[in-house]
Structures are given as C-alpha cells and as structure tokens.
C-alpha positions as CSV (number, residue, x, y, z in Angstrom):
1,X,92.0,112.2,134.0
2,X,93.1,113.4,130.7
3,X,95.9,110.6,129.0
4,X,98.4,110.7,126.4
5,X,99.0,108.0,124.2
6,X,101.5,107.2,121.4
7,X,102.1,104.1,119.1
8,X,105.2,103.3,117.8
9,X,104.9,101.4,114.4
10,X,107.7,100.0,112.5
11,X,106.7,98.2,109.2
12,X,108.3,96.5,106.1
13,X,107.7,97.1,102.4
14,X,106.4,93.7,101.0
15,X,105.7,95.5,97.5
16,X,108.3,98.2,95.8
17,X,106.7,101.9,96.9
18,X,106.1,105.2,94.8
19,X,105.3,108.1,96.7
20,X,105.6,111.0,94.9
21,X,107.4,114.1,95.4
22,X,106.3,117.8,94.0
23,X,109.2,118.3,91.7
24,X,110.4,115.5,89.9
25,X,113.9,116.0,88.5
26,X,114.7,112.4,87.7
27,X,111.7,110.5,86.4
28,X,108.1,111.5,85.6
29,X,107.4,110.5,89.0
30,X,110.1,111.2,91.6
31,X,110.1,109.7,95.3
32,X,110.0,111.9,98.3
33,X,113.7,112.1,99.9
34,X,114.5,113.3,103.8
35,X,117.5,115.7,104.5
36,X,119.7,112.5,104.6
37,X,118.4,111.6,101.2
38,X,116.8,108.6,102.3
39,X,113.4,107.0,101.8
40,X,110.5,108.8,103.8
41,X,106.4,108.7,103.6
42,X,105.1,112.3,104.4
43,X,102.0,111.8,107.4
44,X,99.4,113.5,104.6
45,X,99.9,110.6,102.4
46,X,99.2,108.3,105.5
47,X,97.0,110.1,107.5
48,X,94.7,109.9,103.4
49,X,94.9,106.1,103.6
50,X,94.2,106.2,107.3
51,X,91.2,108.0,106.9
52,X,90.4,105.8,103.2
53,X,89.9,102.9,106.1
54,X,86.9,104.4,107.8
55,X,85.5,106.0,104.9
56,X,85.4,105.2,100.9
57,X,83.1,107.3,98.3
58,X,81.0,103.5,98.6
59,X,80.8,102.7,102.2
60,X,78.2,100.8,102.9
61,X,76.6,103.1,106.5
62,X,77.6,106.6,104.8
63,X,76.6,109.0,107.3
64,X,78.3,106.5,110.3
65,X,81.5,106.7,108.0
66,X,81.1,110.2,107.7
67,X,80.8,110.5,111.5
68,X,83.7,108.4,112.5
69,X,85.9,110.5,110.1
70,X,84.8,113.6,111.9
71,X,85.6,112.2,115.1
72,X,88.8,110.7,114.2
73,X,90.1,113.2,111.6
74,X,88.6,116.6,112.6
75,X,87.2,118.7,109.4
76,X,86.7,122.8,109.1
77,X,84.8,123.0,111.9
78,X,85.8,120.9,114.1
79,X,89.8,122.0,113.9
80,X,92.8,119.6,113.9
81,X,92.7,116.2,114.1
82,X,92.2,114.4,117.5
83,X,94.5,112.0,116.1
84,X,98.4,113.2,115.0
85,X,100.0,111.1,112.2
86,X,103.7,111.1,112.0
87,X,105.8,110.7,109.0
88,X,107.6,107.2,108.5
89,X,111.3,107.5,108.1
90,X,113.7,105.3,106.7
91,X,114.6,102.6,109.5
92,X,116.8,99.8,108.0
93,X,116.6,97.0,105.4
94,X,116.8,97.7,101.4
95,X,116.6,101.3,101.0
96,X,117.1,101.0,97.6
97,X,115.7,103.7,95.0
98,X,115.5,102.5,91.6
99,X,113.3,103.2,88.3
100,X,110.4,101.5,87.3
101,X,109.7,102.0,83.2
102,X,105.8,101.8,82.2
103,X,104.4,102.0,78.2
104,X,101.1,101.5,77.3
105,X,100.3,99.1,75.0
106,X,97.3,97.7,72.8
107,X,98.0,94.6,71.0
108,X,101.4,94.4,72.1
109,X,102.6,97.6,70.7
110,X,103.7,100.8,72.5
111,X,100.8,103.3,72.1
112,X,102.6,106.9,70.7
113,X,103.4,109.4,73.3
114,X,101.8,106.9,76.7
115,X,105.7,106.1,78.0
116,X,106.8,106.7,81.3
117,X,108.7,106.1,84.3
118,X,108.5,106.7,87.9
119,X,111.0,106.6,90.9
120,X,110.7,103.5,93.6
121,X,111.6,102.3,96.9
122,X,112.3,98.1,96.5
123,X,110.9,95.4,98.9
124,X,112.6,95.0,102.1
125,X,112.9,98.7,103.1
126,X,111.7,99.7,106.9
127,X,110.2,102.6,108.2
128,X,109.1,103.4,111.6
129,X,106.5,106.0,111.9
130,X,104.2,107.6,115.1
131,X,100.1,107.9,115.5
132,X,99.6,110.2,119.0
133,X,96.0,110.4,120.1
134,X,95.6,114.0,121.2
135,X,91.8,113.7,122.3
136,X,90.8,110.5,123.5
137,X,87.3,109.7,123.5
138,X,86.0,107.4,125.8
139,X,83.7,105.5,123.3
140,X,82.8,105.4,119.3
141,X,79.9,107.5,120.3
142,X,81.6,110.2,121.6
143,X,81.6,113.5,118.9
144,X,84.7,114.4,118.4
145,X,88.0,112.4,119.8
146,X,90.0,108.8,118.8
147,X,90.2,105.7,120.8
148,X,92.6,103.2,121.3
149,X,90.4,100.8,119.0
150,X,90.6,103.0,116.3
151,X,94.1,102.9,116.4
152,X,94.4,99.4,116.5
153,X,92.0,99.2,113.6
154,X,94.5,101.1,111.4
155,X,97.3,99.0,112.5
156,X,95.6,95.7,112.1
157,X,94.6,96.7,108.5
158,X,98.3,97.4,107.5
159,X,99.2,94.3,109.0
160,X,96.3,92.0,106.8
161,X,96.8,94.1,103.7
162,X,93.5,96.7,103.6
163,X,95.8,99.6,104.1
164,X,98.2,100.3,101.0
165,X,100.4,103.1,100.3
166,X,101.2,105.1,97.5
167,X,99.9,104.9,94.2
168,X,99.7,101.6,92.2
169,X,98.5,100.2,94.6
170,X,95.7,98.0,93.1
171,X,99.0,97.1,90.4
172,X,100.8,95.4,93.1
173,X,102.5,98.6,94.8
174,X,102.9,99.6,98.3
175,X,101.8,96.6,100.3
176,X,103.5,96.4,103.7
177,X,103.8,94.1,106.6
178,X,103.5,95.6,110.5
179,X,106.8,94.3,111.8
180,X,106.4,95.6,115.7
181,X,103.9,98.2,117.4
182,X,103.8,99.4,120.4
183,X,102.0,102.0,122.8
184,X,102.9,104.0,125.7
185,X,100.5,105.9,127.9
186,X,100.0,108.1,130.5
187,X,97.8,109.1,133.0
188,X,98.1,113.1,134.0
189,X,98.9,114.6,136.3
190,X,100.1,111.2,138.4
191,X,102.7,109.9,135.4
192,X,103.6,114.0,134.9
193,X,107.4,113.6,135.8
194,X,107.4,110.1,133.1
195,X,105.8,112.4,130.7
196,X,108.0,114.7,130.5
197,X,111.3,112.8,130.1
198,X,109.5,110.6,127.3
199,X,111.1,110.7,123.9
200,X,109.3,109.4,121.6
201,X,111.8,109.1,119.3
202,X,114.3,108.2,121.4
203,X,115.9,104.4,121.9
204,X,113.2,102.1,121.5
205,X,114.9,99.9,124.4
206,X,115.4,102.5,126.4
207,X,111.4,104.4,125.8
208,X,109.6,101.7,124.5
209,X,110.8,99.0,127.0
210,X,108.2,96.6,127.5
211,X,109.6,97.1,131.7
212,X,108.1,100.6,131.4
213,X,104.8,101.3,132.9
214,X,101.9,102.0,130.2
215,X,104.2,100.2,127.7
216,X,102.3,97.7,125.5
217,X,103.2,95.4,122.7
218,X,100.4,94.9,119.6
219,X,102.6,93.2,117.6
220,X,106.1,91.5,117.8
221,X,108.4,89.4,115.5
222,X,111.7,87.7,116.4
223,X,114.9,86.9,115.0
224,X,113.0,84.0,113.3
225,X,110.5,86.0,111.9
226,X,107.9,84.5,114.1
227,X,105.5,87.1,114.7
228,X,102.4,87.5,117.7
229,X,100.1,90.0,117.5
230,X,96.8,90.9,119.9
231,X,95.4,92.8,117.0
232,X,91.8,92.6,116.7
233,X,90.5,90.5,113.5
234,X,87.6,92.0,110.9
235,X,85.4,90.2,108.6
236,X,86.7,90.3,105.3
237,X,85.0,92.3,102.5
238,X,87.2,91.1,99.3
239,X,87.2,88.0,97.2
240,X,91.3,86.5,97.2
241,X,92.6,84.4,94.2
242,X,96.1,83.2,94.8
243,X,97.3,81.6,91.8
244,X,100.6,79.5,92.8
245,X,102.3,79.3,89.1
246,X,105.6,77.6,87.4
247,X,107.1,79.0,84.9
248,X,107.2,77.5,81.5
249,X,110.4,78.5,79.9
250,X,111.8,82.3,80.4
251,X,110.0,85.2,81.6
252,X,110.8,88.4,79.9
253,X,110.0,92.2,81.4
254,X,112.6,93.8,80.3
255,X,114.8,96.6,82.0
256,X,117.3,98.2,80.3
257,X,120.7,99.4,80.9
258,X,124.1,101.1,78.7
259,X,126.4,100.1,80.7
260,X,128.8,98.6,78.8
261,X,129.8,95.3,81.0
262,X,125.7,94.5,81.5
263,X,123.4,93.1,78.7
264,X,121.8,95.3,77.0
265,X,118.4,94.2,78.6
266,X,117.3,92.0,81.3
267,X,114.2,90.5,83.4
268,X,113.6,93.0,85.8
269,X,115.0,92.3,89.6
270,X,114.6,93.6,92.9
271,X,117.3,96.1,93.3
272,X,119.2,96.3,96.4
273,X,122.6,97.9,97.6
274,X,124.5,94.9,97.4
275,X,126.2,93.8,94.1
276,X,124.7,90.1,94.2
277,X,125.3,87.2,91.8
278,X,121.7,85.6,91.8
279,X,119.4,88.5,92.2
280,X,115.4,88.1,92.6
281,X,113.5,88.1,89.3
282,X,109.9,90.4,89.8
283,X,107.0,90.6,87.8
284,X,105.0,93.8,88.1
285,X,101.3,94.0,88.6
286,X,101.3,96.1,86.0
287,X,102.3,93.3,83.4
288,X,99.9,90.9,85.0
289,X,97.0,93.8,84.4
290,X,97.8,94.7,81.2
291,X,97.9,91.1,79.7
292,X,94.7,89.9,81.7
293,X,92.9,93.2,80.8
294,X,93.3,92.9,77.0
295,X,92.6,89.2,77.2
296,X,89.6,90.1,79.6
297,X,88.2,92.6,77.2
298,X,88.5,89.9,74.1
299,X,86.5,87.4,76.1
300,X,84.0,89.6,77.3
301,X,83.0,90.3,73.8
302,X,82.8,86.8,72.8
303,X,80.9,85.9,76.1
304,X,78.4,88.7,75.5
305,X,78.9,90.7,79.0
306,X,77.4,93.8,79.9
307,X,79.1,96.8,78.1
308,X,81.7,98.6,79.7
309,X,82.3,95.8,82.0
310,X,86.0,95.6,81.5
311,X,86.4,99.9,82.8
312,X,84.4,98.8,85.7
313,X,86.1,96.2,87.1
314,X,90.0,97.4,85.4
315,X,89.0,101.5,85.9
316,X,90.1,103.4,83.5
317,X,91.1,107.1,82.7
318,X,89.2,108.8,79.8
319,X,87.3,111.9,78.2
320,X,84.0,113.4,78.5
321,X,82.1,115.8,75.7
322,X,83.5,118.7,77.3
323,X,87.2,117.0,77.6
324,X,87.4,116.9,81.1
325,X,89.1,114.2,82.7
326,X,87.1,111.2,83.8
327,X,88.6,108.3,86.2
328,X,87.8,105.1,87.8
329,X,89.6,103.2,90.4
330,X,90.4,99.6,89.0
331,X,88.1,97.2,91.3
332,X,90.7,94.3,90.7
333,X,94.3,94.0,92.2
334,X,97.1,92.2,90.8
335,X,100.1,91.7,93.2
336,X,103.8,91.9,92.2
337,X,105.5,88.5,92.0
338,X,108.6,87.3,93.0
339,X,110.1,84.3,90.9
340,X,111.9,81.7,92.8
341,X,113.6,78.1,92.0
342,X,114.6,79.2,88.6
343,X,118.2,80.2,86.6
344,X,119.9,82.9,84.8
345,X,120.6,82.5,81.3
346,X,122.6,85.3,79.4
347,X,122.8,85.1,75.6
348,X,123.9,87.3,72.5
349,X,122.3,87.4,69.5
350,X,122.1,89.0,66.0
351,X,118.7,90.6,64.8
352,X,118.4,89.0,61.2
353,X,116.8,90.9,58.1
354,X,113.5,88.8,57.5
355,X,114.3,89.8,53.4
356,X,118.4,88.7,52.9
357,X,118.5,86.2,56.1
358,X,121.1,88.1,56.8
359,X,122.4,90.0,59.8
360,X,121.4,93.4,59.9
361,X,124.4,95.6,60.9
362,X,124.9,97.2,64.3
363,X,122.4,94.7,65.6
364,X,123.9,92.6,68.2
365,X,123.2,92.5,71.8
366,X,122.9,90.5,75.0
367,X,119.9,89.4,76.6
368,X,119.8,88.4,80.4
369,X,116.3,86.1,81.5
370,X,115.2,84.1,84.2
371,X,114.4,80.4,83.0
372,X,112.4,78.3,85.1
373,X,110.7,78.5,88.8
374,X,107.9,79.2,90.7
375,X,106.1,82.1,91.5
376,X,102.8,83.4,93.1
377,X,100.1,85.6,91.9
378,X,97.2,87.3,94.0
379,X,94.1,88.7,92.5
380,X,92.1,90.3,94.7
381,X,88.4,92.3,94.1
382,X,86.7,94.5,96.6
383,X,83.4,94.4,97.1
384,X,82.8,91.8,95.1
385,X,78.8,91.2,96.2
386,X,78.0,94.9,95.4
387,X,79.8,94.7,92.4
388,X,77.7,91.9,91.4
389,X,74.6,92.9,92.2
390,X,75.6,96.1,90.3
391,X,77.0,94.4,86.6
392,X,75.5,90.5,87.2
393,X,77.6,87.4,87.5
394,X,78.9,87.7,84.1
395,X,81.6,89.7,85.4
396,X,83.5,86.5,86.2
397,X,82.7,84.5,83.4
398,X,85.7,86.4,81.3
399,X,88.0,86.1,84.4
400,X,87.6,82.6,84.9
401,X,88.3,81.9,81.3
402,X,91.4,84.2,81.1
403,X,92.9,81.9,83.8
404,X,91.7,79.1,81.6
405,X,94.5,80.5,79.0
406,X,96.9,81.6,80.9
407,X,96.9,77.5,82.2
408,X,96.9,76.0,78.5
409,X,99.5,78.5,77.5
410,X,97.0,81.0,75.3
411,X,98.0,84.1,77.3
412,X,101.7,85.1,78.0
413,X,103.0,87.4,80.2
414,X,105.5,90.4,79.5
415,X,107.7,90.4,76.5
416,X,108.9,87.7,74.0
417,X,105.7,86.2,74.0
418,X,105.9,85.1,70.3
419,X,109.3,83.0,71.0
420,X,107.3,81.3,73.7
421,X,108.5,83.4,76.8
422,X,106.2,84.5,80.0
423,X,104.1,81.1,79.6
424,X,102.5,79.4,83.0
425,X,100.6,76.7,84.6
426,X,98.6,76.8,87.2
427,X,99.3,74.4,90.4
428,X,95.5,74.1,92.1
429,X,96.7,71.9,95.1
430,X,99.1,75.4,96.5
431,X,96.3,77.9,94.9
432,X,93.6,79.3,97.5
433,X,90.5,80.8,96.8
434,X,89.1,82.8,99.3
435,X,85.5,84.2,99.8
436,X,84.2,87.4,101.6
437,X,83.0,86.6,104.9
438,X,83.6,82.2,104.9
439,X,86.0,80.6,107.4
440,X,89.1,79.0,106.1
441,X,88.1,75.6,106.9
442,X,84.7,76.5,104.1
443,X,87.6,78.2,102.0
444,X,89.9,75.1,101.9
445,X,86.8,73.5,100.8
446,X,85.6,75.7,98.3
447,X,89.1,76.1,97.2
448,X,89.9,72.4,95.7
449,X,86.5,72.2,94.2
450,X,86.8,75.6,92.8
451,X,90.4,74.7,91.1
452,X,89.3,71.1,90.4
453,X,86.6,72.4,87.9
454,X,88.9,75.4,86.8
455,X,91.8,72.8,86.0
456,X,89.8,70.0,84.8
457,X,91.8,68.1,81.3
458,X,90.1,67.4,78.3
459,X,91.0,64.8,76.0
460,X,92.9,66.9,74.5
461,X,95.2,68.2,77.4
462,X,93.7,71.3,77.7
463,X,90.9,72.8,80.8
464,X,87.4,73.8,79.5
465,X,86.0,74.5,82.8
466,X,82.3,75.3,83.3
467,X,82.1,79.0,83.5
468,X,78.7,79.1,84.9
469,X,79.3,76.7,87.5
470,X,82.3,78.5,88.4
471,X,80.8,81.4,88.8
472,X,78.4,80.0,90.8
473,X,81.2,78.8,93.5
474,X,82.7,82.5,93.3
475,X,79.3,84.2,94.2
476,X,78.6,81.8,97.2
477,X,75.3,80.1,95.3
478,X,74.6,76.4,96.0
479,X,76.2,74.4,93.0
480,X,74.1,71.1,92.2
C-alpha cells in the first residue's frame, strides 16, 4: 500500500544565522524576511545542505553518493524530488536581526576596500520546518524513492552538528540544535478519512499528538531541557578540539554605535529584544580564524611545512592567470564563543598626541568591555586522515604551536591587543580532544595526555610542548 509520511522538525539556532536574501537594501548581505517580516530559511537553502549530507565533491564511495542523491533528491531525468523540503519559519525564542561588521586585515590593519557587513539572526531563535516523503522506497537499493532512514539521517546530523546552515558556517555560523521531531504516517486507502483531515501545519497538540495513530516522536526535550532522542548514531569522520579558556583581562571585538547615550564602541553581544542590563559577550569565529590563520601562516614558515598549507587547511579566495575566481572551502572550523563569569567595565578616555602629550581635540569617547570569565572554543577539521595523507603530518605541527601562544599569552584575540586585551589560558582538565572514529572512554584518555604534553611548564612558566609527539597523538600513531 502506498504511505504518506511527514516529519515535523522544530530546531534552535546555537550559532547567530546569515541566509541571504536576493536584494540587499540594508547591509552587503541582507537576511531573507517572511510577509510578517520575521526570520525564515527558504527549503532550497535546506534541501542544498540536505543533499551536502549524502554527497560532498570528496566523498569517499562517489558513484554510491551519487546514487543516493538521485534516489533521494531526483535530477533532470528523474523529475522532482521524492523527498519535499519545507521552508523553516520563525517559531519563538530570540528573533532578533542585528548586523554583523567584517574587515579584512593583515598584520592587524584593515586591508583597503575588503570591509563589510552582513545581516544576522542571533542565538536562541526557533524555527519549525517540514520534510514529506512523496515516494517511499522500500530499501537503500531501490532507484528512485526516500526512506524513513534517510530522513532520520538528516535529522540526526542537525542534531550532532554535521548539518550547518547558511554561510559562515566553518566561522562559527549557523549551527543548530533539533529541539523536537516528529512523524506522522499513513497507510492508503485504510487511514484515507485521517488523511484528509491532517494539517500539517495545524496545532502540534492537536496533529501531532503523540495519542494519534502513526504519530512518532524522534526527539523530545522538556521544560528542563532534558532531551531523548531514538535517533540513530554515525561514526564520526572529524577531529574535535574544545579549548575550555579564561580570560586574561578584557576582550575587545568592537561594535559600534552613534547613539548618543551608548559608548561609542563596545564588545560585541548577543542581541535580543529585551533591553537587558548584563548582556552576553560573543566572540566570532571569524576573530578566532583570522588571529590563528596569521599566526598559523608565521609558524608554518618557521616550521618549514609544505607550501600552500595554510589555503588548504584555512581556504582561501584568489586569482588565476586569466582572473577568474578561484575558491577553497576552509577545512578547519572555529565556533563562536560565548563569554561567561566575567564583568562590564565602561570607561572614557582621551586619545593623546604621541608628539605634545597632549590631548588631541575632539578625541574623547567611551569604551564598553567585558573583563574577566570563561569561555569555550571548538576547532573542528573534517576529514582529517585524508587530509593527512594528502599534505603529511606537518599540518598540525603549526596548529599545535599556535595554541602554544595563545596559552603563554603570544597570540591575542580581537582588538586592543597591544594594551594587553583578548589574552587566554588554556584549562586542559575541562578541554576534550576528540578523534575520528575512538570511543569516548579512548578519547578521555587521549585527551589528558594530549593536553598534559600541550600544557606542560617550563622553568620558565611557559609550555614548549613536543610538536612531533603531539602530532603523533592527533594522527592516532603509537607514542613511545
């Protein structure tokens, strides 16, 4: 008997969100609005990273991948899609839509004509959004058709973090949480009269009532934010560093504002619609990847790497001969990072002529920063093994060491930097280090011997950790 099955999926932005629109009026990069002016992810941009899941330009089985995306996602000949992706509209939560500004910068200085800004929808937002399974097929073999595994496949990698949306994404955007799924079926022509009075979006209570028949639950969280979930698990395929950092002094990524009862530029926050007192300090990806990158590329000179190393693991967007475009998709991701425990300290000050000592006229303002806390930072590479085999194990050796200096203090993070601002230290006992394909009772192991030999003092106060052997621990080789 032919079926007809739907999934309801709500989800939650962990990670701010740019999706952009066609025209954009406000910023370089405007967000796509609904009628109501609200929030909303058009089904194309999903149904791209949907299909990204089951098919990459380096998968390892290409002509499976290619066959699952036919199946799944239809192609010229085949005709639509077996599988229907809805858009995901605005739910509840933070629905804020604020500006994000980005510069490019080499040596710490803006390079000329490389500013811009782009439209984004903060952490906390909640969309809900549809997947309907027009053709089931009765098994992965079949030609053309979805199953219900395929579905939860999709699902289960927006809930562990494969699945991101939007662009930025390997600069800490558009990460999201699965918040409650469910799926409804029916069996034609017995459920025929069910069928028809179905509205899929409709009351969840009332449609998709766990009571009902053919209603399941994949995943559920409660008022505590306890959360269940009957998705299946797969292997991962990504090397995980989670840094867990305190801040040494203030941390300064300036946003800026004219309003005249504001300071003239503060740490950036996470926006919301509520005029709060304490609001949440954030540092972008993109900060993380811009200070790691140049300190990357210094090292990797020093270290004698490969050449080009730093454009294949950071990407990178250049010219050929003929000057057409050429890109690459950075390798590494740098998560956004909330800073917590910590204090607002607003100040004004005068900007003083290095030649008189005096003041320099017109040249007072107010500066708002966050002193103090902790926050958390996850780097994460894909494919690290065939990325290794490809460049050699040098590739870590000028990571490893850029963590090095960002623990003594060396490398600071955002602005300020010469007055001592955006300076950490590395806690190894809450960091995790996690390898692709090793249980997490191996990776609690690995992990306090990798950030015991990463963190090891000197005499002198300061880590000197064995690159080599380090290396070694990353790549999964025996360490004597």
């Amino acid at each position: 008997m032919p079926n007809k099955t739907y999934y309801r999926i709500e989800f939650e932005l962990l990670s701010a969100l740019s999706i952009g629109a066609t025209d954009s009026d406000v910023t370089d990069h405007d967000m796509v609005l609904d009628s109501r002016g609200l929030p909303l992810i058009p089904g194309t941009s999903l149904a791209g990273a949907y299909r990204n899941l089951f098919f990459d330009s380096e998968a390892t089985d290409e002509k499976a991948a290619e066959r699952d995306c036919r199946r799944i996602f239809g192609d010229l000949d085949v005709g639509n899609s077996p599988l229907r992706v809805y858009d995901a509209t605005y739910e509840s939560g933070n629905g804020t839509i604020s500006i994000r500004d980005s510069v490019s910068l080499e040596n710490k200085v803006a390079k000329p004509g490389l500013k811009f800004d782009r439209q984004i929808v903060e952490r906390g937002t909640r969309f809900v959004t549809y997947l309907e399974i027009l053709r089931e097929a009765q098994s992965e073999h079949d030609e053309i058709g979805c199953t219900r595994q395929d579905v939860e496949r999709i699902v289960a990698a927006m809930e562990d973090g494969t699945i991101t949306l939007g662009a930025k994404t390997t600069r800490g955007l558009g990460r999201v949480s699965v918040i409650d799924c469910r799926t409804r079926s029916f069996s034609l022509p017995d459920d025929k009269d069910a069928w028809l009075h179905f509205d899929m979006f409709g009351n969840p209570d009332e449609q998709w009532h766990e009571s009902l028949a053919g209603v399941n639950t994949l995943v559920a969280t409660d008022a505590q934010s306890h959360k269940t979930s009957s998705l299946p698990s797969r292997p991962n395929d990504k090397l995980v560093i989670t840094l867990a950092l305190t801040l040494r002094g203030g941390i300064s990524v300036r946003e800026y504002t004219t309003e005249v009862d504001e300071a003239d530029f503060s740490q950036l926050i996470v926006h919301t619609s509520d005029n709060v007192d304490d609001p949440t300090p954030i540092i972008p990806g993109t900060s993380w990847a811009g200070a790691i990158r140049t300190r990357y590329e210094q090292l990797a000179k020093s270290l004698q790497t490969p050449a080009n190393i730093t454009k294949e693991l950071f990407g990178y967007v250049g010219k050929d001969s003929e000057n057409k475009t050429l890109t690459q998709r950075s390798r590494i991701t740098f998560s956004e990072s909330i800073v917590e425990g910590g204090e607002w300290i607003s100040y004004t000050r005068n900007a003083i002529d290095r030649i008189t000592g005096g003041t320099i006229p017109r040249a007072l303002f107010t500066e708002r920063s966050y002193y103090g806390g902790t926050t958390e930072l996850v780097i994460t590479i894909d494919r690290p093994g065939e990325l290794c085999n490809r460049l050699g194990k040098g590739i870590y050796a000028p990571l490893l060491a850029t963590l090095a200096d960002l623990h003594n203090g060396f490398l600071a993070v955002g602005g300020l930097t010469a007055v001592g601002r955006g300076l950490f230290h590395i806690d190894g006992t809450r960091s995790s280090l996690m390898l692709p394909g090793v249980s997490n009772e191996e990776s609690q192991a690995l992990s306090k011997r990798f950030f015991d030999g990463l963190l090891a003092e000197e005499t002198d106060g300061l880590v000197q950790p064995d690159l080599q052997m380090l290396s070694t621990i990353i790549t999964g080789g025996e360490v004597a």
